[in-house]
Structure formats: C-alpha cells, structure tokens
GUVOVEX-791705 format. One record per residue (C-alpha): residue number from 1; residue in one letter; x, y, z. Coordinates in steps of 0.25 Angstrom, whole numbers, plus 5000, padded with zeros to 4 digits. Example, Ala and Ser with C-alpha at 12.3 -4.5 7.8 and 13.67 -1.06 7.14 Angstrom:
BEGIN
i: 1 aa: a px: 5049 py: 4982 pz: 5031
i: 2 aa: s px: 5055 py: 4996 pz: 5029
This chain:
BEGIN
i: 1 aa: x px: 5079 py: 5001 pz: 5038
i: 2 aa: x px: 5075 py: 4989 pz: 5030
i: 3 aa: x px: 5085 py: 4980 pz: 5024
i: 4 aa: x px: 5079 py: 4977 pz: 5011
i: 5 aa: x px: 5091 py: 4969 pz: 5004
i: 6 aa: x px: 5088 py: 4957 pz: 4998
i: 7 aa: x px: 5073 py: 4960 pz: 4999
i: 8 aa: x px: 5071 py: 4963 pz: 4980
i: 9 aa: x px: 5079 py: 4947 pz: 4979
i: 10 aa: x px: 5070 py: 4941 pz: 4990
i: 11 aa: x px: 5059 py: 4946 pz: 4981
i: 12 aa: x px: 5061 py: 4942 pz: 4969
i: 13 aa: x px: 5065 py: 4928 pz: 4974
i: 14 aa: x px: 5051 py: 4926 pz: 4976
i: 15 aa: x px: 5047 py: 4928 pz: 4962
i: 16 aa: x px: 5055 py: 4914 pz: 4961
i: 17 aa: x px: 5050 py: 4907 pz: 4972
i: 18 aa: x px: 5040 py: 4897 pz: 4971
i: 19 aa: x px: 5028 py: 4901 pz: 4979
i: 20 aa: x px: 5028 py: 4914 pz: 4975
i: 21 aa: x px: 5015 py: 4915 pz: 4971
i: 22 aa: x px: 5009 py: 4912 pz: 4985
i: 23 aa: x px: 5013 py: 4925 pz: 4990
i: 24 aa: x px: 5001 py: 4935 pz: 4989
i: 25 aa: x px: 5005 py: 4945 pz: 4976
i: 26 aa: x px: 5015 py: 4937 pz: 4972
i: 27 aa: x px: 5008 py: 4935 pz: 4959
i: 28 aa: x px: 5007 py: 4950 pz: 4957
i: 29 aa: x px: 5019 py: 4954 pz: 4960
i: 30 aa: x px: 5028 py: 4942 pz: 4956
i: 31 aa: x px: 5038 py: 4946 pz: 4967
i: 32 aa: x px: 5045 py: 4957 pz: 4957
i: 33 aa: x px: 5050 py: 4970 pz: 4961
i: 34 aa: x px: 5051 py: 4983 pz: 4955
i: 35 aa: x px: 5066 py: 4988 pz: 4953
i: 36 aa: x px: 5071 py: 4994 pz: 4966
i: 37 aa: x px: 5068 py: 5010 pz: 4964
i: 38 aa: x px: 5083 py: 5019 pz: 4965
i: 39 aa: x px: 5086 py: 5029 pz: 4976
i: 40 aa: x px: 5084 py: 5040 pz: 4965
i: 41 aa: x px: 5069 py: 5034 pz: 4961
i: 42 aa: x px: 5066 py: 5031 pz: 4977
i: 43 aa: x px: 5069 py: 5048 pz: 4979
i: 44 aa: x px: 5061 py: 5052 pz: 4968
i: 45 aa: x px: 5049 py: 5041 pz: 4972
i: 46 aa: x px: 5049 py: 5049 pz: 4986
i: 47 aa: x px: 5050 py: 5062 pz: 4980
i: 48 aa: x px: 5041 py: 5061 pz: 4972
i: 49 aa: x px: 5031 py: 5055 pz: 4984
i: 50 aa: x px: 5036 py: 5066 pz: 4994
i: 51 aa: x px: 5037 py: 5056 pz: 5004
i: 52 aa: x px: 5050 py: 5046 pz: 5010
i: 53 aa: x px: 5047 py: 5032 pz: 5007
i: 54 aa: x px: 5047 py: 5025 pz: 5019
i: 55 aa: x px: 5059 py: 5019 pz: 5018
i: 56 aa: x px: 5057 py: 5002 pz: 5019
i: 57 aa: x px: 5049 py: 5007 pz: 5006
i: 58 aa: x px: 5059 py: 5017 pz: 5000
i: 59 aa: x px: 5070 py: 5006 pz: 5003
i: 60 aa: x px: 5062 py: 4994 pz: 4997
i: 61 aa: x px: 5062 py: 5004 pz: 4985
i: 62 aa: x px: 5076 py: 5004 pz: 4983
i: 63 aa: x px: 5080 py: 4991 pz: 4986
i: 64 aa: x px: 5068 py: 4981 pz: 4983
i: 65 aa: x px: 5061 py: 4986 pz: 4973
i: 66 aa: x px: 5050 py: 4998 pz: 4969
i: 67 aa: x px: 5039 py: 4989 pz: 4971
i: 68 aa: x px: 5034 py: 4974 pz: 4966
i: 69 aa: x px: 5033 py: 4961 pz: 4975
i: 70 aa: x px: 5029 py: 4963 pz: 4988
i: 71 aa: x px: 5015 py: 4963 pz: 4999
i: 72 aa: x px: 5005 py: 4959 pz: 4993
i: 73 aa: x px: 5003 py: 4962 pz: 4977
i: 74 aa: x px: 5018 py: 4969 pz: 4978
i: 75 aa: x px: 5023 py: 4981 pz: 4982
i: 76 aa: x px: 5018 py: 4994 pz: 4971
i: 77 aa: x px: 5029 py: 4997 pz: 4963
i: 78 aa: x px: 5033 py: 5012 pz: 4962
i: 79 aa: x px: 5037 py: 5018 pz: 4950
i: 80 aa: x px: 5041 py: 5030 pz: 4943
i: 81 aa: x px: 5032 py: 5034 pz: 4931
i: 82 aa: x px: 5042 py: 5046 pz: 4927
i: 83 aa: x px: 5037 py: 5059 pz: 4929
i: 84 aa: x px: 5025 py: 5056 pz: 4935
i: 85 aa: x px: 5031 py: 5051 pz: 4947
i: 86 aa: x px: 5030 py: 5038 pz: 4955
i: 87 aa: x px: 5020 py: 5028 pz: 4957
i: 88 aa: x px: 5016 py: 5014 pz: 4962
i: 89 aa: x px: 5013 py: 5005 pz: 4953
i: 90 aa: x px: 4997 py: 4999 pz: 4956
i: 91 aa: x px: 4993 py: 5010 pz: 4965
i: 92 aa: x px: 4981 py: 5017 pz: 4964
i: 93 aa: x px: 4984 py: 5031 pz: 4969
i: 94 aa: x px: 4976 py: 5037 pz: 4958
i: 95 aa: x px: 4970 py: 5048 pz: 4967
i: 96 aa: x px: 4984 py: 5050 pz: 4974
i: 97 aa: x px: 4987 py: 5067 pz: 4973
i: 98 aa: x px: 5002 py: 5070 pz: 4972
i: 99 aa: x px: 5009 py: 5072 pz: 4986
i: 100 aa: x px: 4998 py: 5061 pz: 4993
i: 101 aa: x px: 5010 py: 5053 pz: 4995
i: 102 aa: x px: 5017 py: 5065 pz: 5006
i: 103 aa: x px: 5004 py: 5067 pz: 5012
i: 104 aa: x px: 5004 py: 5060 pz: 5026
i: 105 aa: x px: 4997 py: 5046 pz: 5026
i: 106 aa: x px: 4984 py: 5046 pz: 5033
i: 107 aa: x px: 4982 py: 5032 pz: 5038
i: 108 aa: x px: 4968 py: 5028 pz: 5043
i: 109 aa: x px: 4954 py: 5034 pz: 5038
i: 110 aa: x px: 4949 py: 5047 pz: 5040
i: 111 aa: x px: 4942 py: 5043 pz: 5052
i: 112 aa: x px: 4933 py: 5054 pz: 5052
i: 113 aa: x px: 4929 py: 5054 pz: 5039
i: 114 aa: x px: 4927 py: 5039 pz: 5040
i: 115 aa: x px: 4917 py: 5037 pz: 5052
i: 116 aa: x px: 4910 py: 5048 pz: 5046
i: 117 aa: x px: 4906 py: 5041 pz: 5033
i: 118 aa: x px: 4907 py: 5026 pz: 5040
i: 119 aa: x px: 4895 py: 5033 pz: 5050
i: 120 aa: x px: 4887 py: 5040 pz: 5036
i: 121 aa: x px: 4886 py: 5024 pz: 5031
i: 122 aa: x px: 4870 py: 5025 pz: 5026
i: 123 aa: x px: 4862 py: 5016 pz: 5034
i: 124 aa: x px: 4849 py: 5007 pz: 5027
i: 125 aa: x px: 4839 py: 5013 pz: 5037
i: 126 aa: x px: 4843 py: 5026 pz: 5033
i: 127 aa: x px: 4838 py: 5024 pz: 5019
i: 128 aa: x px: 4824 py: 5018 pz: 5014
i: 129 aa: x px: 4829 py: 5018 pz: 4998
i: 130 aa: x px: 4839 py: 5006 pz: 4996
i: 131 aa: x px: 4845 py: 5015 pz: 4985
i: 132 aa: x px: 4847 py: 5028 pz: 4992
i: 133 aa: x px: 4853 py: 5020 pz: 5003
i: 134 aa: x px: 4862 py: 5013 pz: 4992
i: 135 aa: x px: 4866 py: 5027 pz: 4988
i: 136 aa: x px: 4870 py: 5033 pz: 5001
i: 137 aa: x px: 4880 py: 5019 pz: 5003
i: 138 aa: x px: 4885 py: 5022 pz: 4991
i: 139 aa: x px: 4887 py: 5038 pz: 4992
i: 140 aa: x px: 4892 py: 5034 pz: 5008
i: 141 aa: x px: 4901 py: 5022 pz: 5003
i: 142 aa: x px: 4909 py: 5032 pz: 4993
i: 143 aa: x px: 4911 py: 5045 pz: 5004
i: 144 aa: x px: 4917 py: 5033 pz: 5012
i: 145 aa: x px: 4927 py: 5028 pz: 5001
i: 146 aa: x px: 4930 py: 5044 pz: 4999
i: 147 aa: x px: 4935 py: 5044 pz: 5014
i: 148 aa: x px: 4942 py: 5029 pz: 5015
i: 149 aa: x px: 4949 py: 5028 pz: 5001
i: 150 aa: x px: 4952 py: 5045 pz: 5000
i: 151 aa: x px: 4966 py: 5043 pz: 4992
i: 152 aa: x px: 4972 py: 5051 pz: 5004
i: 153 aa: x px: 4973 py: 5041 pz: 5014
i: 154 aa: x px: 4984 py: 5035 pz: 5008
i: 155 aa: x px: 4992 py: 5047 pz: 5006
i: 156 aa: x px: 5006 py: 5046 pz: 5012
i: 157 aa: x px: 5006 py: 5030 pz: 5007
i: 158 aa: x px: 5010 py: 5023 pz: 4997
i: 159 aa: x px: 5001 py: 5012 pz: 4989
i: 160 aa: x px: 5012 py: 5000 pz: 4992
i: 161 aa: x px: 5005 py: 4986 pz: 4987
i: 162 aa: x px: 4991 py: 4981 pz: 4985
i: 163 aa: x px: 4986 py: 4968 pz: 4993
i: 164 aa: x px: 4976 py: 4965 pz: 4983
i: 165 aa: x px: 4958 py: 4971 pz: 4982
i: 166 aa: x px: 4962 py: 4984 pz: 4982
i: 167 aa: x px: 4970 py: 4984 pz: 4998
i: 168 aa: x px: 4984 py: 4994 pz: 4997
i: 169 aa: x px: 4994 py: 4993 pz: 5007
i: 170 aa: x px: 5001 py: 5008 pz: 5007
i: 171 aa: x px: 5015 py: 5011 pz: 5012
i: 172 aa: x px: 5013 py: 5025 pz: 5020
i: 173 aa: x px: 5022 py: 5035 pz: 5016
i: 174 aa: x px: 5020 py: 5047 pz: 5025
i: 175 aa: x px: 5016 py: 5051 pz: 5040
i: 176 aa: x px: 5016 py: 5041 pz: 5053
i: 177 aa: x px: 5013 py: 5030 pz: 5044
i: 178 aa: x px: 5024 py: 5032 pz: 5036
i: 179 aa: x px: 5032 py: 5017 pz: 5032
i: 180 aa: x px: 5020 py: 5011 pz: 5035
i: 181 aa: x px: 5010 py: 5002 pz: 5026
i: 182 aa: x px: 4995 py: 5004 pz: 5026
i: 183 aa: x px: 4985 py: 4993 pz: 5020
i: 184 aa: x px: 4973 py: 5000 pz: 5013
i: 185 aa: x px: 4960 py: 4992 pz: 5014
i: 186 aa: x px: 4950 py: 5001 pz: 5011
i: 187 aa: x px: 4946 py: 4995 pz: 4997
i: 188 aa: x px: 4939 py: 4984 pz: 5009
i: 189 aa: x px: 4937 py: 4992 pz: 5019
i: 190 aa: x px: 4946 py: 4994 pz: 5028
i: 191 aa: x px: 4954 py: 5006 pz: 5031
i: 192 aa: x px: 4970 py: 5009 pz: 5026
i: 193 aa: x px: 4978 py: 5003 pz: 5039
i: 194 aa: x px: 4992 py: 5001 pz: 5044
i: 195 aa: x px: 4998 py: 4989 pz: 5041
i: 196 aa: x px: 5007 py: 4981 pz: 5051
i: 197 aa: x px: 5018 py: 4970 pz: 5051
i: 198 aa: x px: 5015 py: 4956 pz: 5059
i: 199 aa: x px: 5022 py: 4963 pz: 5072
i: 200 aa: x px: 5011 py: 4975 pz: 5072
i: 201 aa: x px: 5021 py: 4983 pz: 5068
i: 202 aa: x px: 5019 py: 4993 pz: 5057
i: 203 aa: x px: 5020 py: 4988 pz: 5043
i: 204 aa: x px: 5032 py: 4995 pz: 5034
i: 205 aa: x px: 5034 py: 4992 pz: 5021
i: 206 aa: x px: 5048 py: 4984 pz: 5024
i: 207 aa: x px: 5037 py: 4976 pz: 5033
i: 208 aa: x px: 5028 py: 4973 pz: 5023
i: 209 aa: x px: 5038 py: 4970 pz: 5011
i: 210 aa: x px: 5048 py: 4962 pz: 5020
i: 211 aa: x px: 5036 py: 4955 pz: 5026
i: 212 aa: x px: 5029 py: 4952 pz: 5012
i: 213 aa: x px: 5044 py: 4945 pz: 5007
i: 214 aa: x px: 5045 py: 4937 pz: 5020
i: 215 aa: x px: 5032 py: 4932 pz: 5018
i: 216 aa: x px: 5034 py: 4928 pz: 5003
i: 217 aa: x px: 5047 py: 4923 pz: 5004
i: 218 aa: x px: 5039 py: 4912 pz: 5016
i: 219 aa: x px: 5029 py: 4911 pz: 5006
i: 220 aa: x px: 5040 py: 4905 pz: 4995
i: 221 aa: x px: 5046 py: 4898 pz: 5005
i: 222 aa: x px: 5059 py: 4906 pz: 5008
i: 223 aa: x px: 5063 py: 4903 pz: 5022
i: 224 aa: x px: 5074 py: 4917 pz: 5023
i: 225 aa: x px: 5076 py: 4914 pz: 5036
C-alpha cells in the first residue's frame, strides 16, 4: 500500500518554488490540487462506475486531492455534476455509453481487423485516375480510423491526464491490466501501449505520480534526501 502522507504539502510547496515553471505542465496546472474526495464521495464515484478503483488511485483520492498538478498537464479532475453522475474534467468521452467503464479493457488493436484494412491500403498502380485513387485513400483512411480509434478500446480505463497534441495516458480499471497505465498515441499513429517505470517494471499510478513529484521537486532544486 502506498504511504501517501505528506504528498498534498509537498505539492503545493511547489507552486512557491522558484523554478517552477521549468517543469513541463507546470504552467497549466500551477501545481494546485482539487480538495481530496471523502470516503462517502469515493463509494459513490465507484458505484456509480461499477468498478473498484485501483486502489494507489482510490487512496490518492482520499488523501492528495480529486485531481490537479501532476504528469504532465496534471492529473484530470473528477467531479460530481449532481444527478448526473461523475465525470473527469477535460475528457473526451463524448461517445462513452454507460456501463463502458465495467466492461473489461481490451488492451492492444484488433489484430484481425487491423492487418486486414493495413493490407486493403490502395496502391497507385492500381488506379489510372489521380482522383479516384485520392477517393479510395480517403474512403480506406476513415474504415481505418473506425478500427483504431472505436471508443471501445478504452473501455475498462479511465482518461487520467493529457501529455499534450492530443496523446492520453489512461489508468485501466478493469481485467489483467487492472492498476496499470496505458499511453494512447493514436492521434500520431501509434497504437494504445502499456506504459513502464525506469526498472521495466509495470507503471501504476503511485509510480507515475510519485515519480512526477520526485522529479519536480530535482527540478526546483529540493534535495529530500
């Protein structure tokens, strides 16, 4: 379990530290945190999810904050919008149907589905009409965004920050990958994938966070050893 005391002050110390704005994000999110969620809000978030947070998430949560500084552009804050339930601010999960969050996470591309469009790609010598050619690309370019950017492969996660031209770093909620983060590249082309720490290992969120901090406390030049 991680320890997670102290973590909100060391924080917010940064937004004081001069230096600051030499960590990437910084500037977005000013090193400020949401007010920490209560146990009662934390139920009724996962209730209303279906799913068990992982629990370095459900515990940062409780004790750091429901969102704010963190990786990158900051952690998305989670908020309740009354009887419409809960949601995290900045996502786009427009096309998320109820009960996506429960459904078990997916992981990689179809791979099926993907070598069979990647092998349909028209070729020049197959067309003697630059327009026609320019209109099977076009047609063959949007079945192929259909496969790699369907809204189900990120069911089972949760849309946790943004890195900046469109890339999302998910925490997945449900299935083996459970706990684990997912970066998602696709808007340049390259597939969703696990993310790891610098030992190999698998990233979890208290990795990444606790990671992040470390690294822009150097950055300010707090020495906490």
């Amino acid at each position: 379990m991680t320890d997670w005391t102290g973590v909100r002050d060391r924080v917010l110390t940064l937004a004081a530290v001069p230096g600051g704005d030499e960590v990437f994000g910084a500037r977005a999110h000013g090193f400020a945190l949401d007010d920490p969620l209560t146990a009662a809000e934390v139920a009724d978030l996962e209730a209303w999810l279906d799913v068990d947070l992982p629990e370095d998430y459900r515990f940062f949560l409780l004790h750091v904050g429901a969102g704010g500084a963190g990786p990158a552009y900051g952690i998305l804050p989670v908020r309740r919008d009354g009887s419409a339930g809960w949601h995290w601010a900045g996502e786009l999960l427009e096309e998320a149907e109820p009960g996506m969050f429960a459904e078990l996470f997916p992981g990689g591309a179809d791979p099926v589905a993907t070598v069979e469009i990647l092998a349909g790609r028209p070729l020049r010598e197959d067309f003697d009409d630059l327009a026609d050619l320019d209109a099977a690309f076009e047609a063959w370019e949007e079945r192929l965004g259909e496969v790699q950017h369907d809204p189900r492969r990120t069911a089972g996660a949760l849309s946790l920050c943004g890195e900046g031209c469109g890339t999302v770093v998910w925490l997945v909620v449900t299935g083996p990958e459970r706990g684990r983060m997912w970066r998602d590249d696709r808007c340049n082309g390259t597939d969703l994938h696990p993310m790891y720490d610098t030992d190999g290992s698998p990233l979890d969120f208290a990795g990444g966070y606790l990671g992040w901090l470390a690294a822009a406390e150097t950055v300010c030049g707090l020495d906490r050893n």
